[in-house]
N, CA and C atoms as a LAMMPS dump frame, in Angstrom:
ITEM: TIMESTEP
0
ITEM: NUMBER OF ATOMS
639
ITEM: BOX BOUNDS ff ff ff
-5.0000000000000000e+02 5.0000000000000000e+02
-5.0000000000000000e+02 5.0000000000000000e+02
-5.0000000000000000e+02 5.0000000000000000e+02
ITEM: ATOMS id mol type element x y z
1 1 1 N 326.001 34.896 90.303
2 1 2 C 324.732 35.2 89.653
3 1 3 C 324.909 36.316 88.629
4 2 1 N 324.31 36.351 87.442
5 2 2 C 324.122 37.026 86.736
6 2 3 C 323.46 38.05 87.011
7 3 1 N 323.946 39.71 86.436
8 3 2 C 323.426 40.956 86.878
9 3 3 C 322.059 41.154 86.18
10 4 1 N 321.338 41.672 86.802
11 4 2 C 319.719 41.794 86.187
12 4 3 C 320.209 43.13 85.119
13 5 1 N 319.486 42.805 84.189
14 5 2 C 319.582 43.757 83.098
15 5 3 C 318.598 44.83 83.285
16 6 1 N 319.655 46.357 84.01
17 6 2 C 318.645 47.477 83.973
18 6 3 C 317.328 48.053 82.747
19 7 1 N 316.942 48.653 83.837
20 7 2 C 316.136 49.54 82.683
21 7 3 C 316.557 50.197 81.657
22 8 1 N 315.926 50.565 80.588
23 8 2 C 316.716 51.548 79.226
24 8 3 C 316.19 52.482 79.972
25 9 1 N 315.338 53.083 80.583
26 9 2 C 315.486 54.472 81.353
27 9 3 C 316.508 54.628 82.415
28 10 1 N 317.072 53.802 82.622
29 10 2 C 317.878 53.892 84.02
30 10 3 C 318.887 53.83 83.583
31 11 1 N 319.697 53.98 82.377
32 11 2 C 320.538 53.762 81.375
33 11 3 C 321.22 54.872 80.507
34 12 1 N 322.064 55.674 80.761
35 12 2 C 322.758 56.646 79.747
36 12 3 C 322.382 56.614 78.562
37 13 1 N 322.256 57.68 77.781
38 13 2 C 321.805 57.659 76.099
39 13 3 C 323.283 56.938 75.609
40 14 1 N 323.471 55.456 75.056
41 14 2 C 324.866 55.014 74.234
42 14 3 C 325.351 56.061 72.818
43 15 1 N 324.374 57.198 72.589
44 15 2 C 324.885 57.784 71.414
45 15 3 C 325.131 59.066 72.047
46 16 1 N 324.943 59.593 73.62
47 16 2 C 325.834 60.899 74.108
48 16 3 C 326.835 60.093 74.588
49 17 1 N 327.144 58.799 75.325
50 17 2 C 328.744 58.793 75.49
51 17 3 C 329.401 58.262 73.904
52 18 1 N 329.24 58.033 72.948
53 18 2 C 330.225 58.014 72.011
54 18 3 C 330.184 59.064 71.245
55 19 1 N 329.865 60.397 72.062
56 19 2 C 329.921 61.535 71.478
57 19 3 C 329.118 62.091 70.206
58 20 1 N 327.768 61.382 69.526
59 20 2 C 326.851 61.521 68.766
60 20 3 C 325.254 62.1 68.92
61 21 1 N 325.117 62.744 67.608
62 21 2 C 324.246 63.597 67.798
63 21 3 C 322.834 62.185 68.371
64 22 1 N 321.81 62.818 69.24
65 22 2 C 320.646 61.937 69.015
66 22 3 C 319.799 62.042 67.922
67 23 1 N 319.009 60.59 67.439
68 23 2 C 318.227 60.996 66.18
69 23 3 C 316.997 60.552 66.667
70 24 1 N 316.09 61.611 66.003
71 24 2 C 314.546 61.862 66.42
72 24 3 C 313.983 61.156 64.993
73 25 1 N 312.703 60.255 65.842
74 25 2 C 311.666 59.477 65.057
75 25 3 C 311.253 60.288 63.948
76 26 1 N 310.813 60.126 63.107
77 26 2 C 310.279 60.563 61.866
78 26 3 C 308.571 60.372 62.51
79 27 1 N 308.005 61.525 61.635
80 27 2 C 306.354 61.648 62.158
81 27 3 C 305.712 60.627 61.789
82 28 1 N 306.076 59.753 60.42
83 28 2 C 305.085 58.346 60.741
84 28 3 C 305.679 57.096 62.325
85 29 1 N 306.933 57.028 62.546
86 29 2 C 307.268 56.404 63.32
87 29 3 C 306.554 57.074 64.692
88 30 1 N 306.516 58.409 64.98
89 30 2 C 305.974 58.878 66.102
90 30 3 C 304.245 58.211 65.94
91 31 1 N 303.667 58.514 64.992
92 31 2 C 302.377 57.678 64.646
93 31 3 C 302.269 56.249 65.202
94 32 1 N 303.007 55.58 64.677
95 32 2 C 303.317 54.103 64.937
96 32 3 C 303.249 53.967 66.439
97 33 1 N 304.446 54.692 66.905
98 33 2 C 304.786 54.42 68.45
99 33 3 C 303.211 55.116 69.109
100 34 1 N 302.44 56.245 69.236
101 34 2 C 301.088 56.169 69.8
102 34 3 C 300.044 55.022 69.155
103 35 1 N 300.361 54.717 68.462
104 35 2 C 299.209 53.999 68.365
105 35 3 C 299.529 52.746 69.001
106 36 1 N 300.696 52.206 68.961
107 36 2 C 301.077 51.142 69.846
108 36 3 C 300.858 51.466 71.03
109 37 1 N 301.403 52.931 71.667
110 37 2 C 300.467 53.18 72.864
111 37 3 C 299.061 52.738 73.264
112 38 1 N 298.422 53.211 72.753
113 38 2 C 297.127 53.512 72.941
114 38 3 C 296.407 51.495 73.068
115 39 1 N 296.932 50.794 71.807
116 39 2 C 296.64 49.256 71.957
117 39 3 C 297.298 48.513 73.348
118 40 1 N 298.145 49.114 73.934
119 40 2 C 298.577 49.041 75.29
120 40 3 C 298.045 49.294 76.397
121 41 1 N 297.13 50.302 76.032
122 41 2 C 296.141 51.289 77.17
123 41 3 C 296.624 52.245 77.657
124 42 1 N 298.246 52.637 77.132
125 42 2 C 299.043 53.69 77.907
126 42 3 C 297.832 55.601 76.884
127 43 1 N 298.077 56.306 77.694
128 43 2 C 297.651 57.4 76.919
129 43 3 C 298.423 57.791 75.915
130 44 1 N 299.93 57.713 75.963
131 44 2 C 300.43 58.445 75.416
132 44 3 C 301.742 57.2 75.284
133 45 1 N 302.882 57.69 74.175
134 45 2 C 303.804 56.595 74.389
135 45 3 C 305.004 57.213 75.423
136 46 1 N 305.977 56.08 75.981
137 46 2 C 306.871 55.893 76.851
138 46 3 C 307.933 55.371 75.88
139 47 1 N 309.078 55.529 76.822
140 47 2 C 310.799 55.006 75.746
141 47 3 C 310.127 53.857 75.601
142 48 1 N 309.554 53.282 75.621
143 48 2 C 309.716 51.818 75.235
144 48 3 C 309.462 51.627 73.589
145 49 1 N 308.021 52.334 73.664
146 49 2 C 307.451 52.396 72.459
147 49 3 C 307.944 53.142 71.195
148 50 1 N 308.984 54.075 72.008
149 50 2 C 309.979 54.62 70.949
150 50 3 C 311.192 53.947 69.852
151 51 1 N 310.977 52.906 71.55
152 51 2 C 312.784 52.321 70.755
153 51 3 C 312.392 51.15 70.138
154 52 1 N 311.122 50.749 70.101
155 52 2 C 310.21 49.354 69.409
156 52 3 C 310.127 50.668 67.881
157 53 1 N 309.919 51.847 67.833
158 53 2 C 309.705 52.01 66.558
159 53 3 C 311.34 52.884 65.631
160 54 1 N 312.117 53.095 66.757
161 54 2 C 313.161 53.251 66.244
162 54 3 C 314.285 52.274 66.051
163 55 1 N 313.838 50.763 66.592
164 55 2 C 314.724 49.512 66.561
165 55 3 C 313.871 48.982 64.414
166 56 1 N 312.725 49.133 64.617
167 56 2 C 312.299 48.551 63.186
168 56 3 C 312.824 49.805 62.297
169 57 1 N 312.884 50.679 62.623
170 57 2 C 313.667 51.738 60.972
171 57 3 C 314.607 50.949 61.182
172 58 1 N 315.721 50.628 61.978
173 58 2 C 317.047 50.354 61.641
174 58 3 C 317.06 48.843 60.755
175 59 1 N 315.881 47.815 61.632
176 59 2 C 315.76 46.937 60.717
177 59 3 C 315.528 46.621 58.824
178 60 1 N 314.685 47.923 58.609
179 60 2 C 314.265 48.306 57.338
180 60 3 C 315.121 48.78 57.138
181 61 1 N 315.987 49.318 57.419
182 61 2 C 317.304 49.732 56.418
183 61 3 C 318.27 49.008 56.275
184 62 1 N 319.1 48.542 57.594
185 62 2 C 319.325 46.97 56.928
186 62 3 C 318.801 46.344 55.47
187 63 1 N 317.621 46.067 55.645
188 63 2 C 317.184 45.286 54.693
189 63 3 C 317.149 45.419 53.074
190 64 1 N 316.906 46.999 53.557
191 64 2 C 317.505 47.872 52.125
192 64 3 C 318.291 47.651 51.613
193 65 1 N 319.648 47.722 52.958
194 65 2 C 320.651 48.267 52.493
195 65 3 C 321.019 46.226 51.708
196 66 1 N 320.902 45.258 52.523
197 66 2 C 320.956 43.902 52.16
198 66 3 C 320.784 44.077 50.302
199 67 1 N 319.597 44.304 50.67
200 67 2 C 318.957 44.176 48.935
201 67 3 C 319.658 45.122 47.898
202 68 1 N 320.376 46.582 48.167
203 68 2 C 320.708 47.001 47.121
204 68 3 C 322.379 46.591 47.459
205 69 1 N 323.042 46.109 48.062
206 69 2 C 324.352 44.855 48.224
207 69 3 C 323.775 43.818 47.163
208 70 1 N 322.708 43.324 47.404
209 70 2 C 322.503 41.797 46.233
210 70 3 C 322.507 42.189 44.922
211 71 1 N 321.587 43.467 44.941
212 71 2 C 321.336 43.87 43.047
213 71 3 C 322.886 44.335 42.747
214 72 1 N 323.599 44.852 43.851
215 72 2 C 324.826 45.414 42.838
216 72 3 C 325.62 44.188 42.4
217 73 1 N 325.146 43.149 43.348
218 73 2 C 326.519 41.436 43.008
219 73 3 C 325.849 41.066 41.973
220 74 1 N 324.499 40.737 41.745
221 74 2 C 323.939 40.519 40.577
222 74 3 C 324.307 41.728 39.76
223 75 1 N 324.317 42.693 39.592
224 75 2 C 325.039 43.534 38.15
225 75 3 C 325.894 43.086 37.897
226 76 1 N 327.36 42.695 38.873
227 76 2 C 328.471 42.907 38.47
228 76 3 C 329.095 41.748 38.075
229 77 1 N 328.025 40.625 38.31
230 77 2 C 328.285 39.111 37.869
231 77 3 C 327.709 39.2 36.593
232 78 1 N 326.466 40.118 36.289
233 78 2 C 325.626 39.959 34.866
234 78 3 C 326.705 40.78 33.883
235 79 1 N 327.468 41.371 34.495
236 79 2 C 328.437 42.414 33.851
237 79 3 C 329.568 41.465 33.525
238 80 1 N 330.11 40.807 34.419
239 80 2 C 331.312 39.705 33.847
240 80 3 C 330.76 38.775 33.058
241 81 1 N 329.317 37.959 33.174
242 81 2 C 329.313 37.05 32.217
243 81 3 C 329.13 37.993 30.773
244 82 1 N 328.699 39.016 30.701
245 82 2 C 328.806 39.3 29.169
246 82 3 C 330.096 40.155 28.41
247 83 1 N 330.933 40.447 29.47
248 83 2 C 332.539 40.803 29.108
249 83 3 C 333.128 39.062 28.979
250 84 1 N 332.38 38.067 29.711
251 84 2 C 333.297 36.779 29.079
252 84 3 C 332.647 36.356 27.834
253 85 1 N 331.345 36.484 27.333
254 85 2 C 330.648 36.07 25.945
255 85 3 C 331.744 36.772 25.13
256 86 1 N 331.539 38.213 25.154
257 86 2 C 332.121 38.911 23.726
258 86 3 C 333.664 38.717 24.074
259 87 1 N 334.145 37.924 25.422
260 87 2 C 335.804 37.918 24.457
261 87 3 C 335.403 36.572 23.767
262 88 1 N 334.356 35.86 24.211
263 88 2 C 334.817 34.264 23.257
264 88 3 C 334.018 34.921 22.239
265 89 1 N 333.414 35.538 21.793
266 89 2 C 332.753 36.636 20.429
267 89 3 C 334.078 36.856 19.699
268 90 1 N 334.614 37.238 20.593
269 90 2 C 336.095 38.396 20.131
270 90 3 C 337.314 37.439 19.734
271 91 1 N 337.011 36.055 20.123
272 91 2 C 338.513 35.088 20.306
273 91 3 C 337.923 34.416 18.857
274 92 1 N 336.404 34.063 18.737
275 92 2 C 335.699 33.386 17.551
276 92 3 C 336 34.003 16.24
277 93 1 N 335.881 35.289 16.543
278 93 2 C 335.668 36.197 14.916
279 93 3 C 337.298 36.027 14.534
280 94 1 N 338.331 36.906 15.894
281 94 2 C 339.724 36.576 15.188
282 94 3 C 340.022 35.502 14.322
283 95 1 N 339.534 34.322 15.219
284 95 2 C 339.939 33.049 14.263
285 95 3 C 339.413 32.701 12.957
286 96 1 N 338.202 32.959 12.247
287 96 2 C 337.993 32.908 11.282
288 96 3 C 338.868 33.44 9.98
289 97 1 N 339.383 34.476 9.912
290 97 2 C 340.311 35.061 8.849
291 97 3 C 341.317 33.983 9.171
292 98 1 N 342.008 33.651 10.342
293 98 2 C 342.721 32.868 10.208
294 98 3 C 342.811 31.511 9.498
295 99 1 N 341.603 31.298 9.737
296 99 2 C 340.887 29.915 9.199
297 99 3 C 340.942 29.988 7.487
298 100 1 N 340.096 30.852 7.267
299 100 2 C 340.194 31.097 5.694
300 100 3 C 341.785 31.229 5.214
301 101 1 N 342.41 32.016 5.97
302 101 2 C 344.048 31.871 4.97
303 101 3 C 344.968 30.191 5.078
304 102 1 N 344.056 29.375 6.348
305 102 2 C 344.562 28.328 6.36
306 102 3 C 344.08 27.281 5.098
307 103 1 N 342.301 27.386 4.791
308 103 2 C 342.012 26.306 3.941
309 103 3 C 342.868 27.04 2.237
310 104 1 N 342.857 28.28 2.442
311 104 2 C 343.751 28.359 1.247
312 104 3 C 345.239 27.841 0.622
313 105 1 N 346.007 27.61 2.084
314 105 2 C 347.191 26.665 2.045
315 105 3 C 346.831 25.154 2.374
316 106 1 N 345.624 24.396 2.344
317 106 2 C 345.324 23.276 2.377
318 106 3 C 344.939 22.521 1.218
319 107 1 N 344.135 23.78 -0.213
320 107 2 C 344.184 22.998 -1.436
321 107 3 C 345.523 23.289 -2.322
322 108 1 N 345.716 22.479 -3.007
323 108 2 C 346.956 22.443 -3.853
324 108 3 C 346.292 23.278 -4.98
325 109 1 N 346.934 24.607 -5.605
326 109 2 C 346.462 25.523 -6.796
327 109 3 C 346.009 24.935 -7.85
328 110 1 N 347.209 23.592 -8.543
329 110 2 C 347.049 23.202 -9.471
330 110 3 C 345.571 21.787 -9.339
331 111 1 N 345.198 21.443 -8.233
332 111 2 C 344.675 20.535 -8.318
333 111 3 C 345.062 19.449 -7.066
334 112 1 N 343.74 19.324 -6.36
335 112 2 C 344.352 18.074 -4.952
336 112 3 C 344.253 18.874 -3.374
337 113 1 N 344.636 18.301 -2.434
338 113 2 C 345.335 18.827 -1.16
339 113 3 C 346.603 19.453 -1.044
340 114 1 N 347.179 20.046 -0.551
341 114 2 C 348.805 19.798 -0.031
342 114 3 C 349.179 19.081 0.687
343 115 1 N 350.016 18.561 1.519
344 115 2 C 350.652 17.91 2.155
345 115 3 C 349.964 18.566 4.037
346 116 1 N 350.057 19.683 4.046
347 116 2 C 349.19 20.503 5.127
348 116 3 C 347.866 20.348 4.901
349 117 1 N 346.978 19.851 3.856
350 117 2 C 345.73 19.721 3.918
351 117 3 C 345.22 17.984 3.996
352 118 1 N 346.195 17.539 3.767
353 118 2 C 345.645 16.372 4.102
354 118 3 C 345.92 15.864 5.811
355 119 1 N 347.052 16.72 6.211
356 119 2 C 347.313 16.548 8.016
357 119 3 C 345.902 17.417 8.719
358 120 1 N 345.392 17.994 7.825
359 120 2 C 344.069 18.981 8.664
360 120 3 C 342.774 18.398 8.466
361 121 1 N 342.907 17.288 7.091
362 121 2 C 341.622 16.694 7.159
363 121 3 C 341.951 15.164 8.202
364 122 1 N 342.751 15.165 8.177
365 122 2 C 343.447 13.655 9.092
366 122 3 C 343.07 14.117 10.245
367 123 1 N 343.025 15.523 11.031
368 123 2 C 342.461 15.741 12.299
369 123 3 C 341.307 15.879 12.703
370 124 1 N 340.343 16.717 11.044
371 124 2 C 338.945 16.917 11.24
372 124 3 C 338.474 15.609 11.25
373 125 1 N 338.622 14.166 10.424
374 125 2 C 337.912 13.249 9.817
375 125 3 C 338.383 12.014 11.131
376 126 1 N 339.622 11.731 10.795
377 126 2 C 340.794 10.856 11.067
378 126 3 C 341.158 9.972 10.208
379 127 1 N 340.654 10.776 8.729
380 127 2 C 340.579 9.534 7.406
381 127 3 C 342.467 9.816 7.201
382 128 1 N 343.414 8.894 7.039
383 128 2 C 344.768 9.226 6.315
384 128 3 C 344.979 8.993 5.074
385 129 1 N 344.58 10.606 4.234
386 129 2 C 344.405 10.649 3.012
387 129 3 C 345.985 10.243 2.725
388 130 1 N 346.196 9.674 1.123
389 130 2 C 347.625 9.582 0.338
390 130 3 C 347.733 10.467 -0.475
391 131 1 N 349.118 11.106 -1.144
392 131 2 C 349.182 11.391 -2.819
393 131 3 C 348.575 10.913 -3.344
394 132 1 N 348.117 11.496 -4.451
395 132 2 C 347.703 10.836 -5.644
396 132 3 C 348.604 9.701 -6.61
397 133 1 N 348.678 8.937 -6.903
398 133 2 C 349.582 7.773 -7.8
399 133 3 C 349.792 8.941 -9.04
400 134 1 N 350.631 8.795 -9.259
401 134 2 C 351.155 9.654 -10.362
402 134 3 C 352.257 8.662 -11.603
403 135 1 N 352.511 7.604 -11.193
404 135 2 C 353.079 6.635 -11.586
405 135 3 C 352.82 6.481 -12.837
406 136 1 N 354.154 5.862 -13.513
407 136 2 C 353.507 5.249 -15.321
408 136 3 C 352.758 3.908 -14.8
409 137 1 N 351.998 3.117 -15.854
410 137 2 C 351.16 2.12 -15.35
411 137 3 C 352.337 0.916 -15.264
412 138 1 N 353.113 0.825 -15.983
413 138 2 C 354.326 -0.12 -16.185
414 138 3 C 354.977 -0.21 -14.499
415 139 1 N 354.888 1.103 -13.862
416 139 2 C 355.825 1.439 -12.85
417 139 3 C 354.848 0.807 -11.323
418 140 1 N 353.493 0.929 -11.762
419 140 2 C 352.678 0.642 -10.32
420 140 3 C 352.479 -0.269 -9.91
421 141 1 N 352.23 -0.616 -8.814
422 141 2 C 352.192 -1.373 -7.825
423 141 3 C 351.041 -2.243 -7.964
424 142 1 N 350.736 -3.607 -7.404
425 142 2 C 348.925 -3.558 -7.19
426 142 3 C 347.92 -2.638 -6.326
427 143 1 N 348.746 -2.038 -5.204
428 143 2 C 347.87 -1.595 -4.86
429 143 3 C 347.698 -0.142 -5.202
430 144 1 N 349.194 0.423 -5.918
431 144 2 C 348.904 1.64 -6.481
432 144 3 C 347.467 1.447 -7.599
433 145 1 N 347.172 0.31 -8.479
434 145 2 C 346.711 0.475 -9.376
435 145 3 C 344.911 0.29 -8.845
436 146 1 N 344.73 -0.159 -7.505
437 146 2 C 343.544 -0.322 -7.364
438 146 3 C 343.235 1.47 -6.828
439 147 1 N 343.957 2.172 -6.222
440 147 2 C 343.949 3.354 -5.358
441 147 3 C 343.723 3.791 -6.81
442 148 1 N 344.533 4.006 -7.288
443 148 2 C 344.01 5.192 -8.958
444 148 3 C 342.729 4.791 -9.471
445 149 1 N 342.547 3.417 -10.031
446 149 2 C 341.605 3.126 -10.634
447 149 3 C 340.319 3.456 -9.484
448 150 1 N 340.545 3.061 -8.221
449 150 2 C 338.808 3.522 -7.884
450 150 3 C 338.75 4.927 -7.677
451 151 1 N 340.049 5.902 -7.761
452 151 2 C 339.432 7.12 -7.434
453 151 3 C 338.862 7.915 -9.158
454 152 1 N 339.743 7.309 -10.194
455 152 2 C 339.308 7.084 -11.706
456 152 3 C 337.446 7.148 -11.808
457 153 1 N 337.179 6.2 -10.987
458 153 2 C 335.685 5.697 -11.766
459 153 3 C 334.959 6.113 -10.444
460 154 1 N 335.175 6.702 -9.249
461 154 2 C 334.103 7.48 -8.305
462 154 3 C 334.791 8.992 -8.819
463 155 1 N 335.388 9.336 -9.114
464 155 2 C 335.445 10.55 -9.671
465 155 3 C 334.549 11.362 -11.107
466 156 1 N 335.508 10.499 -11.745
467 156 2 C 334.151 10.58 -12.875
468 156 3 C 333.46 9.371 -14.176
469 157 1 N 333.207 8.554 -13.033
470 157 2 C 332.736 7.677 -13.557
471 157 3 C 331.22 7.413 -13.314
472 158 1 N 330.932 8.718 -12.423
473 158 2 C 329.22 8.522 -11.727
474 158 3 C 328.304 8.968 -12.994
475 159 1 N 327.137 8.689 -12.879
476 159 2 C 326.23 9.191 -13.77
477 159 3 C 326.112 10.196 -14.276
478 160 1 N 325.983 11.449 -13.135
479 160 2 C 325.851 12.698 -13.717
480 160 3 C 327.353 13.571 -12.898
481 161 1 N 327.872 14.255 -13.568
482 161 2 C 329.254 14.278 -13.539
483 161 3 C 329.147 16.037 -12.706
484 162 1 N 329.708 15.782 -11.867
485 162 2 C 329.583 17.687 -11.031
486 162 3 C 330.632 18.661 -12.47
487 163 1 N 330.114 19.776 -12.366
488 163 2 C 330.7 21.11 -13.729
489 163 3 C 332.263 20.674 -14.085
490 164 1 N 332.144 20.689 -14.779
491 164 2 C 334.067 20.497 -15.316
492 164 3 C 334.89 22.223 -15.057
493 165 1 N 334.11 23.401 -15.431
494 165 2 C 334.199 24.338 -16.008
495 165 3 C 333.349 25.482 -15.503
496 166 1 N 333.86 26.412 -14.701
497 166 2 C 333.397 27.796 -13.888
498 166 3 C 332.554 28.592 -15.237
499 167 1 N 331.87 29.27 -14.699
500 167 2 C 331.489 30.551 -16.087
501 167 3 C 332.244 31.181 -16.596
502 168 1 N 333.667 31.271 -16.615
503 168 2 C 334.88 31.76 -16.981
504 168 3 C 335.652 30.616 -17.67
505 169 1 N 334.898 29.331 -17.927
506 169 2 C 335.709 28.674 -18.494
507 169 3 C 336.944 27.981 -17.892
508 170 1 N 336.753 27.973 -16.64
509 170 2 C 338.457 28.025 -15.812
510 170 3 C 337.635 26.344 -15.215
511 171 1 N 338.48 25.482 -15.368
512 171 2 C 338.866 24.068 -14.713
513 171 3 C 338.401 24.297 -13.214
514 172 1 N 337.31 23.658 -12.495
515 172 2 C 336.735 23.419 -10.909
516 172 3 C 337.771 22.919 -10.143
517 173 1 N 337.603 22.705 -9.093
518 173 2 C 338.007 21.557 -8.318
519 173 3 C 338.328 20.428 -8.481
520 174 1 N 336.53 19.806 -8.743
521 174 2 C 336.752 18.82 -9.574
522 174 3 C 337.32 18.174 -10.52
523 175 1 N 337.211 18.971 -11.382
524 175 2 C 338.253 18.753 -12.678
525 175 3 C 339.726 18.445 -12.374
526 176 1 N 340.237 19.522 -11.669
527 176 2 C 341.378 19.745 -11.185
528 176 3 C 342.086 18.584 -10.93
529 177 1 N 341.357 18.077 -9.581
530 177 2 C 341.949 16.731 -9.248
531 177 3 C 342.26 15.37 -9.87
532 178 1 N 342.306 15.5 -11.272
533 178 2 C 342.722 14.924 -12.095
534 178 3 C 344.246 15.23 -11.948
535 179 1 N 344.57 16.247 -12.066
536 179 2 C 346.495 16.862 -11.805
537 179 3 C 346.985 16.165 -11.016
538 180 1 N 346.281 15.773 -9.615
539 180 2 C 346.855 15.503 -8.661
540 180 3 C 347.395 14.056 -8.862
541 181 1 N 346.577 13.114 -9.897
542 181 2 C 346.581 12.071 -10.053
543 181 3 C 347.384 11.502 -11.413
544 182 1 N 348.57 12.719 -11.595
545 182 2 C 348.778 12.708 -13.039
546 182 3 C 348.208 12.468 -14.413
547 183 1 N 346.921 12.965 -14.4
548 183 2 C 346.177 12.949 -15.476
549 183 3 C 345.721 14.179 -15.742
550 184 1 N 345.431 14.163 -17.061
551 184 2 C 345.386 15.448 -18.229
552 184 3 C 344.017 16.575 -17.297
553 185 1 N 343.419 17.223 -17.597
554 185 2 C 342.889 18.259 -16.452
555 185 3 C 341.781 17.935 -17.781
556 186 1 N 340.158 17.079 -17.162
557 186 2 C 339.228 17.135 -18.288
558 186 3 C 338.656 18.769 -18.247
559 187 1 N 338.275 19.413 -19.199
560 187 2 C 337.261 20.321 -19.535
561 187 3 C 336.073 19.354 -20.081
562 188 1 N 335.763 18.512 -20.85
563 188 2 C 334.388 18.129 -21.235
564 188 3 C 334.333 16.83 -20.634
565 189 1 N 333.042 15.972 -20.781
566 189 2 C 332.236 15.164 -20.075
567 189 3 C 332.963 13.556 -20.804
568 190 1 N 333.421 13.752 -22.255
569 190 2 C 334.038 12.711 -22.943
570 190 3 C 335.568 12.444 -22.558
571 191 1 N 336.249 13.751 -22.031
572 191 2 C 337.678 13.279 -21.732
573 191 3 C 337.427 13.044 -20.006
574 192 1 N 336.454 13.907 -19.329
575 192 2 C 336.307 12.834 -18.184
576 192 3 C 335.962 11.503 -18.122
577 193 1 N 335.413 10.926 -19.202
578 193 2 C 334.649 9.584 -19.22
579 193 3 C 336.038 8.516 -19.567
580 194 1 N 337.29 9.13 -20.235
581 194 2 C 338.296 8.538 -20.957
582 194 3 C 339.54 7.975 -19.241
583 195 1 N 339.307 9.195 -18.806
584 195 2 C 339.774 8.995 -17.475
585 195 3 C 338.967 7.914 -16.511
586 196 1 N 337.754 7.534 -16.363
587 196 2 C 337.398 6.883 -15.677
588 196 3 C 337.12 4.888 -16.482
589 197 1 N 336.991 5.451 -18.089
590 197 2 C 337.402 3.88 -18.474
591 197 3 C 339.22 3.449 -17.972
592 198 1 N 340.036 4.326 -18.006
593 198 2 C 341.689 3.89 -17.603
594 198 3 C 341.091 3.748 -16.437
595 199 1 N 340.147 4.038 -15.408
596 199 2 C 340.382 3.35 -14.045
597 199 3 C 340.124 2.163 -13.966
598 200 1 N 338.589 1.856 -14.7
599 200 2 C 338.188 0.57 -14.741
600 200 3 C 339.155 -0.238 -15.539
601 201 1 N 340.237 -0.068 -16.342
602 201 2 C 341.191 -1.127 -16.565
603 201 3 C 342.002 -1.446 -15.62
604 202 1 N 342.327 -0.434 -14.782
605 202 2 C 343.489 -0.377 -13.679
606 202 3 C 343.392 -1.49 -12.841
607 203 1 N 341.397 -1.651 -12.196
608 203 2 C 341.04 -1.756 -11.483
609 203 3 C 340.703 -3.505 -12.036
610 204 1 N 340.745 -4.242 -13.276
611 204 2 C 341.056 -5.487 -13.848
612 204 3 C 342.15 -5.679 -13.478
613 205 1 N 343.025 -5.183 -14.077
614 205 2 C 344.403 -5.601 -13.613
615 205 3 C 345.255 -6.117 -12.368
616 206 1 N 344.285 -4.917 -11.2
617 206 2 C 344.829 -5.271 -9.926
618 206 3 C 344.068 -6.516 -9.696
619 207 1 N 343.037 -6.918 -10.119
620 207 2 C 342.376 -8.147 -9.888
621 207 3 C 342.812 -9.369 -10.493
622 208 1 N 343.53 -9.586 -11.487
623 208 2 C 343.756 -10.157 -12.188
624 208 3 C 345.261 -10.437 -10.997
625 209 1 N 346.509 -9.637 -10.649
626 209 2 C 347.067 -9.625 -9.926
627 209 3 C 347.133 -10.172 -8.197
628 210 1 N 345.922 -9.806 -7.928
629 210 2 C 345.463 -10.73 -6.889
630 210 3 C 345.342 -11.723 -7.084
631 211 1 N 344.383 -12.322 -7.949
632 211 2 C 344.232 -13.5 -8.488
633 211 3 C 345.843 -14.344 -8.503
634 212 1 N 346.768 -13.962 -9.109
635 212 2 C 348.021 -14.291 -9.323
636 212 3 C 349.01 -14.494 -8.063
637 213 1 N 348.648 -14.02 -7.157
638 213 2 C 349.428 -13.638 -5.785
639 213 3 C 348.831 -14.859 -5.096
């Protein structure tokens, strides 16, 4: 049989044998514990009513102590997610300068891509840009001559023609990419137009060639 569980009066104080001071109720807890008396009918309170109001402080502090344990895990998680934002802040910004010295080795100076800018638009797009035909017309191919001639007449063969010429007078982009294609670098709207009638011949020829094949 199981031993009947004594009285807490009949019971050693557990904080004089582990050698500790005793701790006395605080005057609202002494409050608490008579008035729980008194709803009892006792006059006055007994250990019981003591250790009913010195068992709930310990509970309330616990609970405290629970809650300021949670706010510090919540800081220190709100604290890592924004040390992980600003390194990808910090990993983002590095890469940009990088970026810019890259599209600068991706256009060709004189006019076109490089050889590195057309492998970087082949990854952004998945279009597989070519050289430009640079060929005498005697020397090209059919299909060299359809590739020149349509980039000839969508280049500048559209209606209204993008600037030939910066406010400095200096050859665009646009313009430019005439070089790439072994043709003369237009500055005005008439030697671009001269470039895009040679496409539309190019672009007979290869037809005429098909036709023949």
């Amino acid at each position: 049989m199981a031993k009947s569980a004594r009285a807490p009066w009949k019971k050693s104080n557990p904080r004089k044998r582990a050698g500790k001071k005793s701790k006395h109720l605080t005057s609202s807890q002494k409050s608490a514990a008579k008035a729980r008396a008194r709803r009892a009918g006792r006059p006055y309170p007994n250990l019981v009513d003591n250790m009913r109001m010195a068992s709930k402080a310990k509970k309330t502090t616990k609970k405290k102590t629970a809650k300021k344990s949670a706010a510090k895990k919540t800081g220190r998680k709100r604290a890592a997610a924004k040390k992980k934002t600003a390194k990808k802040a910090g990993r983002k910004s590095s890469k940009k300068p990088a970026r810019k010295g890259a599209a600068k080795r991706d256009k060709d100076p004189a006019g076109g891509l490089t050889a590195a800018g057309r492998k970087a638009f082949a990854r952004k797009q998945g279009a597989h840009l070519k050289p430009g035909v640079t060929k005498k017309q005697s020397e090209m191919t059919p299909q060299d001559m359809r590739r020149k001639g349509s980039w000839a007449v969508r280049f500048y063969g559209r209606a209204k023609l993008p600037a030939l010429v910066d406010s400095d007078g200096q050859p665009t982009r646009h313009a430019l990419s005439a070089h790439a294609w072994g043709e003369p670098v237009p500055r005005t709207v008439p030697a671009a137009r001269r470039i895009a009638a040679k496409g539309r011949r190019l672009l007979q020829r290869y037809q005429q060639a098909k036709k023949k094949a």
